[in-house]
N, C-alpha and C positions, 0 to 999 in steps of 0.2 A: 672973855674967853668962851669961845663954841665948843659942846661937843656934840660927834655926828657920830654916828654908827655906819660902818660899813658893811653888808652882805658880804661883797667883793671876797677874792682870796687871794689881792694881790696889793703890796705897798705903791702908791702912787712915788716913782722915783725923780720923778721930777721935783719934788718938795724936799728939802730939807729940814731936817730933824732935832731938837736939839737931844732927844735921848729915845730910846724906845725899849718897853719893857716887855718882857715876854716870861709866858707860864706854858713851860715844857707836860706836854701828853706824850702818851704812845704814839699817837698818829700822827699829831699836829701840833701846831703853835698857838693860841692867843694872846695878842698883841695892841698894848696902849703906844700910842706915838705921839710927840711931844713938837708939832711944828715949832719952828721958830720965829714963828707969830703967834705963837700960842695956843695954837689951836688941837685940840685932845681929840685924834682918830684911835678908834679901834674897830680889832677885825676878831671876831671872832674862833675863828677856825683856820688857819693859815698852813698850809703842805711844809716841810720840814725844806723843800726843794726851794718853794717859791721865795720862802725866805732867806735862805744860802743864793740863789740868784740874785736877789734884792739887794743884799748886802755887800753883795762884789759892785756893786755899780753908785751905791749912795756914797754922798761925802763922806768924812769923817763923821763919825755916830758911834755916840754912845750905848750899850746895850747894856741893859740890865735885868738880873732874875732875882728869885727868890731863891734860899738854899733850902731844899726840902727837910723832910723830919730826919729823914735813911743818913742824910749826909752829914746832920748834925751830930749824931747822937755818938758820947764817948764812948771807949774801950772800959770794960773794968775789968 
């Protein structure tokens, strides 16, 4: 298994994914993607747009976050 680093600020849609994970910013996205060859792209800095257009056009895909601390945290 390869990993590349992308500049880019865009998902290559022609590839299929089997999951991709993103960490929500204010501005932006950063995003690991999980070919289905295996192979581990991420982007660093991804438009909140580029990636809601991305998403309308890839296969079925998985996406996955982390739940922040805010979200976590009970009522007392």
């Amino acid at each position: 298994m390869s990993v590349r680093r992308i500049l880019a600020k865009t998902i290559d849609t022609d590839l299929e994914y089997e999951a991709i994970g993103i960490d929500l910013a204010k501005n932006c996205v950063s995003t690991a993607l999980l070919t289905t060859d295996g192979e581990v792209v991420c982007i660093d800095r991804l438009d909140y747009s580029e990636l809601e257009k991305s998403a309308q056009v890839l296969t079925p895909t998985t996406f996955a976050m982390e739940i922040g601390r805010a979200s976590c945290r009970e009522r007392v």
